[in-house]
C-alpha positions as CSV (number, residue, x, y, z in Angstrom):
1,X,-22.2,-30.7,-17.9
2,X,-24.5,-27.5,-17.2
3,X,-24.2,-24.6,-19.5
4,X,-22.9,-22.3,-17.3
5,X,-19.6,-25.1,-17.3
6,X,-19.7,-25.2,-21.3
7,X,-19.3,-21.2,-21.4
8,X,-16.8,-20.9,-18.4
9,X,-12.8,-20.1,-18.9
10,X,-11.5,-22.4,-20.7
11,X,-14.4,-21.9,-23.4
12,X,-13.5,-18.4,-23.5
13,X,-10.0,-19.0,-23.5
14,X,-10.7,-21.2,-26.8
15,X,-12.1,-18.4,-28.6
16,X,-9.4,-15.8,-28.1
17,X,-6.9,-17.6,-29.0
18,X,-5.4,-16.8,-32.2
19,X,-5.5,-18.7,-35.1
20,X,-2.4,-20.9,-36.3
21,X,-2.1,-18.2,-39.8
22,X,-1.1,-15.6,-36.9
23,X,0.2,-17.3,-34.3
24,X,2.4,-21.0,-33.5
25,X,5.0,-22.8,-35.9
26,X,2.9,-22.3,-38.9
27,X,3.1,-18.3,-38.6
28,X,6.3,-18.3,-37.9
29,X,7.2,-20.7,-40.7
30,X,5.3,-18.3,-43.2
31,X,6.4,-15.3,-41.7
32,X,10.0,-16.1,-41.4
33,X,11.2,-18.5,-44.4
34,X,8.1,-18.1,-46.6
35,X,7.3,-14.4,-46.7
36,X,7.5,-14.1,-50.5
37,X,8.5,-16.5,-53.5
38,X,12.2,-15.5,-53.2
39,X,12.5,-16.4,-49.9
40,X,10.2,-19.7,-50.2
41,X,12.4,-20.7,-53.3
42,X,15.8,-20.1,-51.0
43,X,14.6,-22.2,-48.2
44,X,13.5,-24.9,-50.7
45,X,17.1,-24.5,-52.0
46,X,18.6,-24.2,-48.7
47,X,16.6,-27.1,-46.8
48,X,17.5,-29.9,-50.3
49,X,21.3,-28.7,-49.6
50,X,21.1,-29.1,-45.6
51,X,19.3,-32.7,-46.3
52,X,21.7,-34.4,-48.8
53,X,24.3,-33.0,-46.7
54,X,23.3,-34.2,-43.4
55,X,22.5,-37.7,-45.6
56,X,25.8,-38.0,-47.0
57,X,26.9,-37.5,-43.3
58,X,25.2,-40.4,-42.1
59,X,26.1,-42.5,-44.5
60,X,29.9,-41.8,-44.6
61,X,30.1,-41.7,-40.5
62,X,27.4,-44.4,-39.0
63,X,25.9,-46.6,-42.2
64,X,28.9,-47.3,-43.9
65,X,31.3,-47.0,-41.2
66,X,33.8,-49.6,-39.9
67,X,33.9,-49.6,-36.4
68,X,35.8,-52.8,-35.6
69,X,38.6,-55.0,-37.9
70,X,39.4,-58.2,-37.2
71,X,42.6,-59.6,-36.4
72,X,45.2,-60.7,-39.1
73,X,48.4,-62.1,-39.5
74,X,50.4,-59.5,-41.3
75,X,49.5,-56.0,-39.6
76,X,50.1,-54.0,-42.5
77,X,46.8,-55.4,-44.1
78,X,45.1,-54.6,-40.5
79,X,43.0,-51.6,-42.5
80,X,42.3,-53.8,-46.2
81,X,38.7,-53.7,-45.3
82,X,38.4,-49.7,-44.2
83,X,40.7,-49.4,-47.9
84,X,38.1,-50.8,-49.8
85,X,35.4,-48.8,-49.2
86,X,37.5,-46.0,-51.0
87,X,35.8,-43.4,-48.7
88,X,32.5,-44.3,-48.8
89,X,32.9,-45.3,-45.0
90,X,34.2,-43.8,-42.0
91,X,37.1,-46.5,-40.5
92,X,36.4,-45.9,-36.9
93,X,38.2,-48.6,-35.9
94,X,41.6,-46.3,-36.6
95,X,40.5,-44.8,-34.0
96,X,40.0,-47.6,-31.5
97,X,43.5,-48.3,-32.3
98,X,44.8,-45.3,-31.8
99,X,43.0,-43.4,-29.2
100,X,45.0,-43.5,-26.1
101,X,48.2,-42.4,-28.3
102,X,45.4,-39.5,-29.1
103,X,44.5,-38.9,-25.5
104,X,48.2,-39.8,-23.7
105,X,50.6,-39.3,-26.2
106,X,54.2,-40.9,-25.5
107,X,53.1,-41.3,-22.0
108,X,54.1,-45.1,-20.8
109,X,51.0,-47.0,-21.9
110,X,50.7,-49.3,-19.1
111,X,50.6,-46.0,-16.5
112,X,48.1,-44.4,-18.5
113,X,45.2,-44.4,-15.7
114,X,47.6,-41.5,-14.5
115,X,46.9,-38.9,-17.2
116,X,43.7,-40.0,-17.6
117,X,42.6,-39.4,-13.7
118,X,44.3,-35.5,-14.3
119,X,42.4,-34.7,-17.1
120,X,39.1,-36.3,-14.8
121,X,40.4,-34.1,-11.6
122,X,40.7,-31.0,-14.5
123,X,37.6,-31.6,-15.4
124,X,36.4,-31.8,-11.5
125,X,38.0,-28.4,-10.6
126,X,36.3,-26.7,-13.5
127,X,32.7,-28.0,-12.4
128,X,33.4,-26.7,-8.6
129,X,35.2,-23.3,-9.9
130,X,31.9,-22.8,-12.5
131,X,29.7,-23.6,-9.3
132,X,29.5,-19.7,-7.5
133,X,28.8,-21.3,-4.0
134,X,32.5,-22.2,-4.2
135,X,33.4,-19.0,-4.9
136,X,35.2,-18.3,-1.5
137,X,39.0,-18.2,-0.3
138,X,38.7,-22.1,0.2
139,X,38.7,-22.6,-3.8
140,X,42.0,-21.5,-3.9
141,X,43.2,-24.2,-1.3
142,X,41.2,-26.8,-3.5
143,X,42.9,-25.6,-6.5
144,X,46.0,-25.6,-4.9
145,X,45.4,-29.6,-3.7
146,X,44.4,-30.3,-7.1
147,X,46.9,-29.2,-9.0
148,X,49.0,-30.8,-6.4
149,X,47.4,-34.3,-6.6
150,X,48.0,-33.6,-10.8
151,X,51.6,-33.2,-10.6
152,X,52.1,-36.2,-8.2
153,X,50.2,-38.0,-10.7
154,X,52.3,-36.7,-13.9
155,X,55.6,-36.7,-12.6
156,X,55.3,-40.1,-9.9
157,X,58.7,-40.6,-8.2
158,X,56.5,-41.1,-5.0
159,X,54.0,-43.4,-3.9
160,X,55.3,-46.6,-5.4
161,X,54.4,-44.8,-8.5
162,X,57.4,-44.7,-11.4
163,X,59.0,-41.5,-12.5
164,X,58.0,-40.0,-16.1
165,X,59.7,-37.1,-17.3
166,X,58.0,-34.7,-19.2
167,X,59.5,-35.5,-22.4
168,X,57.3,-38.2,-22.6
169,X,53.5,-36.4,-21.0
170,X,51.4,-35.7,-24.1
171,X,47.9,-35.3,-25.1
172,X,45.0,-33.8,-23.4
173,X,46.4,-33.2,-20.3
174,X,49.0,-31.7,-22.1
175,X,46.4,-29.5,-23.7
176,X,44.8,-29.0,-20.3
177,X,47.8,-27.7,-18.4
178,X,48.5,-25.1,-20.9
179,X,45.1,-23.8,-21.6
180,X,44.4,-23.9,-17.5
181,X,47.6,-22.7,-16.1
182,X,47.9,-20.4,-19.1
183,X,44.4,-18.8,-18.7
184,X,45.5,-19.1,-14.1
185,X,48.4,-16.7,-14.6
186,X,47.3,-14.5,-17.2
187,X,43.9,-13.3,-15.9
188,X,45.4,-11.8,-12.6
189,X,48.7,-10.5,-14.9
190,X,45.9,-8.6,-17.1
191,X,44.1,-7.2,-14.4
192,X,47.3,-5.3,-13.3
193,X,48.4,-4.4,-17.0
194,X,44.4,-2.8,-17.4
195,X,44.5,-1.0,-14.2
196,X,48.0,0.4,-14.7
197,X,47.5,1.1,-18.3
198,X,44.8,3.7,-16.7
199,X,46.6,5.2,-14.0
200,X,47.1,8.6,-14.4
201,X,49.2,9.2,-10.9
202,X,51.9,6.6,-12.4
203,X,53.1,7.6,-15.7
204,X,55.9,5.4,-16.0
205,X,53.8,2.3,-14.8
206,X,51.2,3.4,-17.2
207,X,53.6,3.5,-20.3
208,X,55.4,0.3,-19.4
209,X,51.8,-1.5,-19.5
210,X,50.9,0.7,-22.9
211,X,54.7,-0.9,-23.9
212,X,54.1,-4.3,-23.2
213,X,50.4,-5.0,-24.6
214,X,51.3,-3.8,-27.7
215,X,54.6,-5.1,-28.2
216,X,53.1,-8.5,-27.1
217,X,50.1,-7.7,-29.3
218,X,51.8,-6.7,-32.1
219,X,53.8,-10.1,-32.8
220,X,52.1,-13.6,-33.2
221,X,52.4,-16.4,-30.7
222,X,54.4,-19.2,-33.1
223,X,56.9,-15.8,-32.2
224,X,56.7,-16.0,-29.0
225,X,57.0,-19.6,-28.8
226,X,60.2,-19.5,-30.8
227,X,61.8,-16.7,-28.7
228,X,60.5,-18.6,-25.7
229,X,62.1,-21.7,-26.6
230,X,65.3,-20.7,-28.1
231,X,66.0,-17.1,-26.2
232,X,64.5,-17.2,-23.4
233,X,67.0,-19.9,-21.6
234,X,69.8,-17.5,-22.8
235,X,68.4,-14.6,-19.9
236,X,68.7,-17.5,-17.5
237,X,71.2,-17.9,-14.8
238,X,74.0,-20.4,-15.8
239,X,73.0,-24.0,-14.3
240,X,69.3,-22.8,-15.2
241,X,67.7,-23.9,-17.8
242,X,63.9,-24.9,-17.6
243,X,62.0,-27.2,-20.0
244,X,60.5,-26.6,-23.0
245,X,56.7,-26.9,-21.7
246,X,57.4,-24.4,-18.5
247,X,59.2,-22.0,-21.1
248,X,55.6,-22.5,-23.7
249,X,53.9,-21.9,-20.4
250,X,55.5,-18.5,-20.0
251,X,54.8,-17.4,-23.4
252,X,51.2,-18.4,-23.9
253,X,50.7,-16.3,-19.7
254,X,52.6,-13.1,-21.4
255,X,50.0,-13.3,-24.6
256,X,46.9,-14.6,-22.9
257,X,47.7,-11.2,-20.3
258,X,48.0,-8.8,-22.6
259,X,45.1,-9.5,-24.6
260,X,42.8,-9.7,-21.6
261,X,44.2,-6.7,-20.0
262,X,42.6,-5.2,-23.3
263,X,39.4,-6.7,-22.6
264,X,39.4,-5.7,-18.7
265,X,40.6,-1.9,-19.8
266,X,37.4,-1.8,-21.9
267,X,35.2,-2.7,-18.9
268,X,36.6,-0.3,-17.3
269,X,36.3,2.2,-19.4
270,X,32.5,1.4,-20.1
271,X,32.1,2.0,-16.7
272,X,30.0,5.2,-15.7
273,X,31.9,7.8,-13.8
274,X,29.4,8.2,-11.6
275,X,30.8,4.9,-10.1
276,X,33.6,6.1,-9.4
277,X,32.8,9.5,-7.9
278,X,30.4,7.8,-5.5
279,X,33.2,5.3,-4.4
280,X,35.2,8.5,-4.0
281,X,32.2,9.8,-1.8
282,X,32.3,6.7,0.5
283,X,36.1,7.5,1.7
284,X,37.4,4.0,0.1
285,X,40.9,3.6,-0.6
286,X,41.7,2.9,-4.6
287,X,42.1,-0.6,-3.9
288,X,39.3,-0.6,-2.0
289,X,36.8,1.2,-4.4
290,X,38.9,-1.0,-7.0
291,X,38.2,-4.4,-5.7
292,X,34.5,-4.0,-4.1
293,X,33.0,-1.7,-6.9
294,X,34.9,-1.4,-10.1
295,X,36.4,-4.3,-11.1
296,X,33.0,-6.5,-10.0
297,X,30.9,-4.2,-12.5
298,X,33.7,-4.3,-15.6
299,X,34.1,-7.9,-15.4
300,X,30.3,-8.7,-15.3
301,X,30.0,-6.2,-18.5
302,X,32.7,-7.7,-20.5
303,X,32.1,-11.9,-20.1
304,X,31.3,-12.6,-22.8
305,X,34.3,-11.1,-25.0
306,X,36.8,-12.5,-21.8
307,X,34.9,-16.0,-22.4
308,X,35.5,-15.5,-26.4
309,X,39.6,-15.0,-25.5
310,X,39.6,-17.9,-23.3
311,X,38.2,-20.0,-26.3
312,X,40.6,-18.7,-28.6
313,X,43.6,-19.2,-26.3
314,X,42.4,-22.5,-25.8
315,X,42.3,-23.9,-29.2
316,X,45.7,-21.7,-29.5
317,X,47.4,-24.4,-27.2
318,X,47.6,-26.4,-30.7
319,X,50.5,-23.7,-31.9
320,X,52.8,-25.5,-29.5
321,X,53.6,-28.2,-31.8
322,X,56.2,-26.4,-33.2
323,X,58.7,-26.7,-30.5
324,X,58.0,-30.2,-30.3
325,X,55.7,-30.1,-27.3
326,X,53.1,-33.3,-27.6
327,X,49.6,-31.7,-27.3
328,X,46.1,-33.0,-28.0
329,X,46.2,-32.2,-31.9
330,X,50.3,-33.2,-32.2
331,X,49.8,-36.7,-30.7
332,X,46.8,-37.1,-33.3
333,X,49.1,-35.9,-36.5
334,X,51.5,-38.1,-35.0
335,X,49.2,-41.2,-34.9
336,X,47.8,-40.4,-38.5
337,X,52.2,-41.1,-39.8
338,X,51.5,-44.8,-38.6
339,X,51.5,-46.7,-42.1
340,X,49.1,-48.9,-41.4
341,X,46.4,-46.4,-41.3
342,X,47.7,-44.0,-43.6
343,X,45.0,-42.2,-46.0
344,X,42.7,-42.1,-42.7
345,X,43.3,-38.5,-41.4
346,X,39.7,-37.3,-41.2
347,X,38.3,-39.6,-38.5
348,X,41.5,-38.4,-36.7
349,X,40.5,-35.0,-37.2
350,X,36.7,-35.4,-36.5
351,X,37.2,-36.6,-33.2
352,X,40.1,-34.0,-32.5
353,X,37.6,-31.5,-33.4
354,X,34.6,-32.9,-31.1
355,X,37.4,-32.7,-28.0
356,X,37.7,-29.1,-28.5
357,X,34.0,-28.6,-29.9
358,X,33.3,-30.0,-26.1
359,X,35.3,-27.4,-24.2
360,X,35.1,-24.6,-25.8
361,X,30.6,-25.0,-26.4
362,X,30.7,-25.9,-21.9
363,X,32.5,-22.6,-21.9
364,X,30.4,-20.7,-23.5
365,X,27.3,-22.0,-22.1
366,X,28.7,-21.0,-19.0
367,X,28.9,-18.0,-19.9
368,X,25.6,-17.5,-20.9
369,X,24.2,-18.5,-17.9
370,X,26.4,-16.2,-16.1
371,X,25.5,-13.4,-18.1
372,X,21.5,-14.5,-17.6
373,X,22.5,-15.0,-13.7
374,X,24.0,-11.2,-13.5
375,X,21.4,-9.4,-15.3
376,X,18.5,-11.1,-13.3
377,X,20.8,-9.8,-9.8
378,X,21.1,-6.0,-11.8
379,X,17.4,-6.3,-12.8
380,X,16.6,-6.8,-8.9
């Protein structure tokens, strides 16, 4: 090698770079958790409790663990081996007994491929919906088939496939056609409520919407559910009477929609002025200026508190329990009252808890990346 090659870039790229007390992990390490001795002696503190935590963690849910029982005559003593590790174990296999109760509910158990292909075509339509090359008019006809396909696949009564009424659905897709027909309805309902809420040329429109978000804010759901279930067949034509999960529909739309309309009013108002004088300028109509220029620049401003409420309302799909409708987290309580595996409610609970943990962390990585997509298209 010639001494010209010795002292070219990467040479001199050598010698200005930093050294690690100013730059890489070990700066930031020193600079960030052991700046003084107060802070060193926290992160001691902090980093011991974080290890015998994550230890006693591993212990209870992977080295001690049960994960399969085997067989036995009486089936009350099915869990003697999970009972005698008095809690020093996880007994996984409870919930390899008891998962498709947890998943299905009261749904027959020899047609459960049926709920289980709607929650996969759910889980389908939110991947294309997320995708924004699909966002055209012809995701509304794939929604529409979809939802079709899911009803066909609930209810049966066609296709050689046996009827099941809806006393008897449960579970995730349970959870699923709340949160998604909830969160359907309600968006386009709040839009309306926002923009009305700020007319100033419709008074009376604009108090009826200032009337309905905060009466509907102003109560809790478990309310509304209870009005919705008891009252709400009472305002219905005689003959009429719809089920309890189309009636917990209705009132998690009317409380999902006026919390969003909240959320789309501040985006609005957020919005510079200027915005709307220049739409003004360009001759557009209101709905005009109000679908191509306003309500594209509130939405994008406000994502990530309309991705928060759609988490909340979400997990808030649980509060139907108490008019007897068989969700995700009923079906589990439900499973935990078997007396075989009674004293075993946290593995129940644990795996509840990862099924929403899923949903609700994809939704708000997606809105990250929405947000990041958006700001790089404004930065251009």
């Amino acid at each position: 090698m010639s001494a010209s090659a010795a002292h070219g870039p990467a040479a001199t790229a050598a010698r200005e770079r930093p050294p690690a007390a100013f730059a890489g992990p070990v700066a930031w390490l020193r600079r960030n958790l052991f700046n003084s001795w107060w802070s060193s002696a926290v992160t001691i503190l902090l980093g011991y409790l974080l290890v015998r935590f994550a230890a006693g963690i591993i212990d209870w849910a992977f080295i001690n663990a049960i994960w399969t029982l085997p067989p036995t005559a009486n089936p009350l003593d099915t869990a003697m081996p999970c009972r005698r590790l008095e809690g020093a174990g996880a007994c996984w296999a409870m919930v390899g007994d008891k998962y498709r109760f947890m998943l299905f509910g009261r749904f027959p158990y020899d047609m459960q491929w049926r709920p289980a292909v709607c929650v996969l075509l759910f889980i389908g339509l939110y991947g294309v919906s997320a995708n924004r090359r699909f966002w055209r008019k012809e995701l509304l006809w794939i929604w529409a088939a979809t939802l079709a396909v899911i009803a066909v696949l609930m209810w049966g009564g066609v296709l050689g496939m046996a009827y099941v009424p809806q006393d008897q659905w449960g579970g995730l897709p349970i959870t699923l056609i709340l949160a998604t027909f909830g969160l359907a309805f309600a968006f386009p309902l709040a839009l309306v409520v926002a923009l009305g809420r700020r007319s100033a040329e419709m008074p009376v429109v604009r108090m009826l919407c200032i009337g309905y978000v905060e009466l509907i804010r102003g109560v809790p759901l478990i309310s509304l559910l209870f009005m919705a279930s008891v009252m709400f067949p009472l305002f219905m034509p005689e003959g009429l009477n719809p089920d309890k999960l189309l009636r917990a529909q209705i009132a998690i739309i009317l409380f999902a929609a006026a919390y969003l309309a909240e959320v789309v009013r501040a985006g609005l108002q957020a919005l510079p002025k200027g915005q709307y004088e220049a739409a003004d300028a360009l001759g557009l109509s209101y709905w005009q200026k109000t679908r191509t220029i306003v309500l594209p620049q509130a939405l994008r401003m406000v994502i990530p508190p309309l991705v928060n409420t759609f988490i909340g309302f979400f997990k808030d799909t649980s509060l139907v329990l108490i008019i007897g409708i068989f969700d995700l987290l009923t079906a589990g309580k439900v499973a935990m009252a078997d007396p075989v595996w009674s004293g075993f409610s946290t593995e129940i609970y644990v795996v509840l808890a990862l099924i929403y943990f899923v949903f609700c962390y994809a939704m708000s990585s997606y809105s990250r990346g929405l947000e990041k997509q958006f700001g790089q298209s404004k930065n251009r």
